[in-house]
Residue frames as a rotation matrix with the C-alpha (Angstrom) as fourth column:
UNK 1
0.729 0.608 0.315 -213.35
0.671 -0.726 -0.152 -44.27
0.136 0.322 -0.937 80.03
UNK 2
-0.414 -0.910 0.018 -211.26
0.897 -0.405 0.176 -41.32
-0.153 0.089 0.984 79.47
UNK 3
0.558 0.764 -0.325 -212.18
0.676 -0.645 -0.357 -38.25
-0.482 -0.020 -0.876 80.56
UNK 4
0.322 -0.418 0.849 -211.75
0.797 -0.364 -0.482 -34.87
0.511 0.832 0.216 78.73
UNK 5
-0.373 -0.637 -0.675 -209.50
0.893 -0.443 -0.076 -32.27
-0.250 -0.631 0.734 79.73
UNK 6
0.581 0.292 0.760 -210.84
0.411 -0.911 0.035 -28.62
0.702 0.292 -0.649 80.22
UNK 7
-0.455 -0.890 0.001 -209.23
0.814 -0.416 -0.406 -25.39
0.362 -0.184 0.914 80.87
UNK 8
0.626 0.778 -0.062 -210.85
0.780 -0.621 0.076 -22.52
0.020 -0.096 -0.995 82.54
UNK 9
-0.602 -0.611 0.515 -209.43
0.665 -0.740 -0.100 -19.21
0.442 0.282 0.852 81.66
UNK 10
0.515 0.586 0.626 -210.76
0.413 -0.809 0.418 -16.09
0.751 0.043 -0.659 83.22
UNK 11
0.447 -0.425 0.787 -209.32
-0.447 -0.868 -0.215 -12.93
0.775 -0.256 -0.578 85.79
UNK 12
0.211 -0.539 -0.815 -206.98
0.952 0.302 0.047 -13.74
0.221 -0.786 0.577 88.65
UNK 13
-0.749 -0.657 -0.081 -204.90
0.643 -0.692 -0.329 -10.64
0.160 -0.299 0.941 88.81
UNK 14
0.500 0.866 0.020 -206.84
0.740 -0.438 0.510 -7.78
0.451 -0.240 -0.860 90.83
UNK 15
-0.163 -0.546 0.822 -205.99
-0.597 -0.608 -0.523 -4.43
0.786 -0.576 -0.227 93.15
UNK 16
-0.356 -0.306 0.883 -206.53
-0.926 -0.015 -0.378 -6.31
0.129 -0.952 -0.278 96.22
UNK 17
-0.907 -0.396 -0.146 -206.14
-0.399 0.917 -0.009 -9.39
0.138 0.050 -0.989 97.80
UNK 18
-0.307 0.889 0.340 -210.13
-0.060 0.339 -0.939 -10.05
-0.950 -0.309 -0.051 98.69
UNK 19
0.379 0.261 -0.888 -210.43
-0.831 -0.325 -0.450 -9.10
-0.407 0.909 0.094 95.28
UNK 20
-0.589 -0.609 -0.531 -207.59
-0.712 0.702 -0.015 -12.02
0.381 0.369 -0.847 93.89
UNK 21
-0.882 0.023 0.471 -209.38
-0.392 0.521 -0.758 -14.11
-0.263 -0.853 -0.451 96.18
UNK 22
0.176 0.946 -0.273 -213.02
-0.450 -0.169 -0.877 -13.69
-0.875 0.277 0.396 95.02
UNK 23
0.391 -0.094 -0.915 -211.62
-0.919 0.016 -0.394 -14.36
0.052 0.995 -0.080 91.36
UNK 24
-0.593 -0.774 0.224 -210.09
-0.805 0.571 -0.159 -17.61
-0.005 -0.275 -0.962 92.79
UNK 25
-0.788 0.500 0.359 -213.11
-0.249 0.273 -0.929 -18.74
-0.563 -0.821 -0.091 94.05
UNK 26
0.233 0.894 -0.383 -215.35
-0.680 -0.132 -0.722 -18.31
-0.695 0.429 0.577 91.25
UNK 27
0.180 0.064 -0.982 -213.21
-0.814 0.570 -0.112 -20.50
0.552 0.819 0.155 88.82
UNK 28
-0.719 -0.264 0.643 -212.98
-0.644 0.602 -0.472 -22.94
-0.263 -0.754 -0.602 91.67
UNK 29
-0.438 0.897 0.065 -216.55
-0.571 -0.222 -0.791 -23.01
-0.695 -0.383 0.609 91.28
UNK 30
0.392 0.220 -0.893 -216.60
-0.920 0.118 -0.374 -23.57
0.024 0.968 0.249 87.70
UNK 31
-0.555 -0.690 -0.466 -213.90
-0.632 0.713 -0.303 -26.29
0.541 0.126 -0.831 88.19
UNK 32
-0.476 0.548 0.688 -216.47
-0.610 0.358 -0.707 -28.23
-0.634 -0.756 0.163 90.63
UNK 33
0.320 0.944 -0.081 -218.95
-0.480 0.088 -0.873 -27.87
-0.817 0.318 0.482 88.61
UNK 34
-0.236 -0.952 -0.196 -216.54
-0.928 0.161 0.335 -29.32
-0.287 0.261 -0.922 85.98
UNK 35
-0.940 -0.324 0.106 -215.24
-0.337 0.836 -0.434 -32.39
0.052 -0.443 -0.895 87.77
UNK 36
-0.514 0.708 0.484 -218.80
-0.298 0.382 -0.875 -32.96
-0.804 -0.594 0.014 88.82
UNK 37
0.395 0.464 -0.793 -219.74
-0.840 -0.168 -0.516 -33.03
-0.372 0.870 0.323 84.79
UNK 38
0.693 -0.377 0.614 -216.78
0.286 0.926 0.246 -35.75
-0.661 0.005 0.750 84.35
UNK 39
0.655 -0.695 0.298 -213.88
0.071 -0.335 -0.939 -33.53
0.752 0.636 -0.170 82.99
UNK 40
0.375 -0.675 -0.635 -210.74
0.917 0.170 0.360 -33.40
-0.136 -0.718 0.683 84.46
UNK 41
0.579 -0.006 0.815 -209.89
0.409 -0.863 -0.297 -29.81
0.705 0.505 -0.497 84.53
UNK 42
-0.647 -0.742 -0.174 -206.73
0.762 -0.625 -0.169 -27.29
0.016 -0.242 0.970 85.27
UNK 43
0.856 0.516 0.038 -207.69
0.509 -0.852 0.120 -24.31
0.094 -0.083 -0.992 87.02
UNK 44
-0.163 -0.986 -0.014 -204.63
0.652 -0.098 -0.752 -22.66
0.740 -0.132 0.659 86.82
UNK 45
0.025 0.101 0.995 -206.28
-0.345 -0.933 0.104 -20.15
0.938 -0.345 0.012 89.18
UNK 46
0.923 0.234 0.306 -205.86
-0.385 0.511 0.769 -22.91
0.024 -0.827 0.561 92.19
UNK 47
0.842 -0.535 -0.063 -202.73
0.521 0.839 -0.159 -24.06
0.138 0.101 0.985 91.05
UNK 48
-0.561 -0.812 0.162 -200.60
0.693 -0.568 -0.443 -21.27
0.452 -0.137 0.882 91.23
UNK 49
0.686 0.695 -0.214 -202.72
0.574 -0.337 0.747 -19.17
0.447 -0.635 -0.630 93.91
UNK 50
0.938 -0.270 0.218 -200.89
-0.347 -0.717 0.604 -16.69
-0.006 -0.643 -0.766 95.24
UNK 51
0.754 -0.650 0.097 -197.66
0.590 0.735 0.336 -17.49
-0.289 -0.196 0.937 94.03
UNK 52
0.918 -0.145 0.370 -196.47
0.028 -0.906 -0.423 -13.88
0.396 0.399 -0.827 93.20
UNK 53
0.481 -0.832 0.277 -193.04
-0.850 -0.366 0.378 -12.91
-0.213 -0.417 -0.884 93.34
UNK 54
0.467 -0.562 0.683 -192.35
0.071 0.794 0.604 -16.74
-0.881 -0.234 0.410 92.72
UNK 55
-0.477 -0.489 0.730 -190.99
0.865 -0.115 0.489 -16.14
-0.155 0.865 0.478 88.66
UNK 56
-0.940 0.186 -0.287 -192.02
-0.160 -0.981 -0.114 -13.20
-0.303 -0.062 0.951 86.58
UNK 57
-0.136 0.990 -0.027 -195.29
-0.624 -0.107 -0.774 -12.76
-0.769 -0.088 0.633 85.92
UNK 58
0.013 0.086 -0.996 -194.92
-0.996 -0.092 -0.021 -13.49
-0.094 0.992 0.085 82.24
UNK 59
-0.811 -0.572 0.122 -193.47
-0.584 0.799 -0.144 -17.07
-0.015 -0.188 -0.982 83.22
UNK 60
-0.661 0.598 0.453 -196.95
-0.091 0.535 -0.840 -17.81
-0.744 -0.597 -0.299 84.48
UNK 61
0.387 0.799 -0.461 -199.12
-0.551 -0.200 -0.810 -16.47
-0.739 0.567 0.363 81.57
UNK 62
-0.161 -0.114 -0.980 -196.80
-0.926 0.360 0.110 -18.44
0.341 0.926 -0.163 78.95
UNK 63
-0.953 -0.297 0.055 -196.88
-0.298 0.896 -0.328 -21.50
0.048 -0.329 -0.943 81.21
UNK 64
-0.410 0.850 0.331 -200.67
-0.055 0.339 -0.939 -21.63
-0.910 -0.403 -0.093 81.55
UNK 65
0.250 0.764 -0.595 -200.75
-0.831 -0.146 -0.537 -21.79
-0.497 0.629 0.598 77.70
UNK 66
-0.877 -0.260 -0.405 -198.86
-0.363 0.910 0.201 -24.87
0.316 0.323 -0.892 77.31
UNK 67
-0.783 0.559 0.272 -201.81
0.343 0.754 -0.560 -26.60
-0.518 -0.346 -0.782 79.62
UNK 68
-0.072 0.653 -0.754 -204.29
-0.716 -0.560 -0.416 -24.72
-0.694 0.510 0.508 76.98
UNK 69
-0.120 -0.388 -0.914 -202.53
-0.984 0.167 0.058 -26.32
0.130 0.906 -0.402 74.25
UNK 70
-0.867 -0.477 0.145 -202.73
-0.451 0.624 -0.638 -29.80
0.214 -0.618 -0.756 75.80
UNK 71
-0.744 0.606 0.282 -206.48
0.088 0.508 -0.857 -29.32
-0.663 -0.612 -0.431 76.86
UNK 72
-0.554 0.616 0.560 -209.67
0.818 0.528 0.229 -30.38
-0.155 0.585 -0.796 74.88
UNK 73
0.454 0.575 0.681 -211.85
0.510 -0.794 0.331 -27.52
0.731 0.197 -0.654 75.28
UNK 74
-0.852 -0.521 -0.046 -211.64
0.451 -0.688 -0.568 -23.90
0.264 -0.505 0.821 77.17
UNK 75
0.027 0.984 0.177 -213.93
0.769 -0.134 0.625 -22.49
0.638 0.120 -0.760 79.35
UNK 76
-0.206 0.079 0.975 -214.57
0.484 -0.858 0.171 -19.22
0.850 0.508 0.138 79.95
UNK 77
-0.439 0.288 -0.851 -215.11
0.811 -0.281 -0.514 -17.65
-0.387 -0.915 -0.111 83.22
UNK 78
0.326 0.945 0.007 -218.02
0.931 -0.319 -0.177 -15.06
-0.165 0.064 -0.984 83.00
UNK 79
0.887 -0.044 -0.460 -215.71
0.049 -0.981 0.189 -11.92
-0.460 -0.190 -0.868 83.34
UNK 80
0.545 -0.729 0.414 -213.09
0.776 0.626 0.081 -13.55
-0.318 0.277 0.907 80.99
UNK 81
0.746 0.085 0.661 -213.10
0.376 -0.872 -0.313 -9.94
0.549 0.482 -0.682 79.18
UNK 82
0.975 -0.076 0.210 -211.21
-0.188 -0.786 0.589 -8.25
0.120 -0.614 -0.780 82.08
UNK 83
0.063 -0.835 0.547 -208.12
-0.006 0.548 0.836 -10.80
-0.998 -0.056 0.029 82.19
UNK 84
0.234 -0.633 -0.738 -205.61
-0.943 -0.332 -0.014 -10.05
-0.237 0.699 -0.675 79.55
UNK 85
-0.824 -0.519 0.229 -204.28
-0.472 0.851 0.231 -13.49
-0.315 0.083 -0.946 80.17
UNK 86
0.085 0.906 -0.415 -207.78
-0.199 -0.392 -0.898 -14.57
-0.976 0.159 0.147 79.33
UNK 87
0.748 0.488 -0.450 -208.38
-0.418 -0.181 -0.890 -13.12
-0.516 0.854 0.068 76.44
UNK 88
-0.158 -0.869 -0.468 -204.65
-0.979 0.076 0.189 -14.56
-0.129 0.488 -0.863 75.26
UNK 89
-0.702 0.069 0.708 -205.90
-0.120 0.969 -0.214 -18.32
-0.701 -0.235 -0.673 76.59
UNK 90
0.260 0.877 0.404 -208.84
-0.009 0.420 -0.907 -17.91
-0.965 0.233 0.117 73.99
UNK 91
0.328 -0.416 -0.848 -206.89
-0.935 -0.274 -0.227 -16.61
-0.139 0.867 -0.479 71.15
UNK 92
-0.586 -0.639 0.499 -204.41
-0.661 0.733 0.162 -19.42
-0.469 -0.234 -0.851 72.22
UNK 93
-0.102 0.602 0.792 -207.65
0.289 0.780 -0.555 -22.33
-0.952 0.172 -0.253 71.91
UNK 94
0.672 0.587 -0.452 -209.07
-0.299 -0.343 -0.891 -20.26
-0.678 0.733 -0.055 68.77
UNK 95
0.267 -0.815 -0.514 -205.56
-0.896 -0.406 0.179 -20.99
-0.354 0.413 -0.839 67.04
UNK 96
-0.760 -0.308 0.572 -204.93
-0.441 0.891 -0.106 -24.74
-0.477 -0.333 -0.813 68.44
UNK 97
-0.303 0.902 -0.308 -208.88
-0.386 0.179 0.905 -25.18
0.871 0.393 0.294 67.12
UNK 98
-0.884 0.231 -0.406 -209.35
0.458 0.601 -0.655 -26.21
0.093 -0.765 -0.638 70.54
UNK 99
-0.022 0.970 0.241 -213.37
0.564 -0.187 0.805 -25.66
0.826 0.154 -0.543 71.14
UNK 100
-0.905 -0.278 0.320 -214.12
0.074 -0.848 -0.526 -22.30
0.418 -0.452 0.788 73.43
UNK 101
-0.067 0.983 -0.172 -217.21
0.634 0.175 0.753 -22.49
0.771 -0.058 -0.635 75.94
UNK 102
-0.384 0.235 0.893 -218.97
-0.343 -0.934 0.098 -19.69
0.858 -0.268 0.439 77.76
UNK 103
-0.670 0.175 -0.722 -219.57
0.700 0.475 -0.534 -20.16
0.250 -0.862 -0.441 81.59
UNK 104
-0.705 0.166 0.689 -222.79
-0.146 0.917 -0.370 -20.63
-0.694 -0.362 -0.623 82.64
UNK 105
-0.056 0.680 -0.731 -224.43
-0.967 -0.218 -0.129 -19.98
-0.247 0.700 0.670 79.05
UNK 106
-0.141 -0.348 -0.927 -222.88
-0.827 0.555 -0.082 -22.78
0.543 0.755 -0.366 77.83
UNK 107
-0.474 -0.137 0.870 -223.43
-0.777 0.530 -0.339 -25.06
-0.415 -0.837 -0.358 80.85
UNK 108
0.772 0.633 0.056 -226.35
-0.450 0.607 -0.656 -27.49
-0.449 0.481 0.753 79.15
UNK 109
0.552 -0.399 -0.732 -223.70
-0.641 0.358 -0.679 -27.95
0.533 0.844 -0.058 76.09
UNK 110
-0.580 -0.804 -0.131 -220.43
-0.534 0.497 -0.685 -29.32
0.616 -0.327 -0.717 78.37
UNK 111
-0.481 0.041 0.876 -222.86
-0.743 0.512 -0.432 -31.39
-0.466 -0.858 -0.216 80.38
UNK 112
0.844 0.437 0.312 -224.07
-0.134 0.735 -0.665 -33.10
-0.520 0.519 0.679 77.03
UNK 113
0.505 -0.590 -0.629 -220.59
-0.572 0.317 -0.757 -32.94
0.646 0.742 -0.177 75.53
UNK 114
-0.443 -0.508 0.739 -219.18
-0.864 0.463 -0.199 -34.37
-0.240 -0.726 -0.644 78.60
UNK 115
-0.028 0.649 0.761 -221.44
-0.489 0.655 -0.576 -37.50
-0.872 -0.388 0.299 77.96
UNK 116
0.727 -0.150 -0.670 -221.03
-0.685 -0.100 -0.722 -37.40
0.042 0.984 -0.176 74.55
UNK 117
0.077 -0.911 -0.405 -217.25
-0.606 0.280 -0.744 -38.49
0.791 0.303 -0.531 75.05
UNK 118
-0.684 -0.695 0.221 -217.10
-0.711 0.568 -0.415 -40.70
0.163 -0.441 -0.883 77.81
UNK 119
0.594 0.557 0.580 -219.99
-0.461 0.827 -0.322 -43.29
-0.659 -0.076 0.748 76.72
């Protein structure tokens, strides 16, 4: 079996660090809930956590659209709206045709498309 790759795309960048934190946490969440569906999924918000100051900024937002480009579907993080990067990761999927789901409208769908693909 071969699971599918999702991306979750939604805010990171905040005024303060409880704030960055909070926004960490929620696509964590999503990314659980995920894994626990049977996708293998980049959060890019866990992977590069608090790595400011390591490259510019920009480095990060083109680098998190190569793993866009790469992954099967994109999901959304509820406040996706607020995060430029975001809204750039959906364009990105919308381009690639890569399929765009809404967190936690969409939850039912990715737990029947998840099944879908790995019977």
């Amino acid at each position: 079996m071969r699971l599918k790759r999702a991306y979750i795309a939604g805010p990171y960048r905040a005024d303060t660090y409880s704030a960055i934190e909070q926004n960490i946490e929620e696509a964590k969440g999503i990314a659980k809930a995920l894994w626990g569906m049977g996708y293998t999924v980049y959060c890019p918000h866990a992977n590069t956590a608090h790595f400011d100051g390591i490259v510019e900024e920009e480095a990060f937002l083109d680098g998190h659209l190569e793993w866009v480009r790469v992954s099967e579907l994109v999901v959304m993080h509820p406040r996706w709206q607020e995060s430029e990067g975001a809204c750039a990761e959906r364009t990105e999927a919308h381009c690639e045709l890569i399929p765009v789901w809404y967190w936690p409208e969409d939850r039912e769908v990715l737990e029947k498309f998840a099944c879908d693909f790995s019977e």
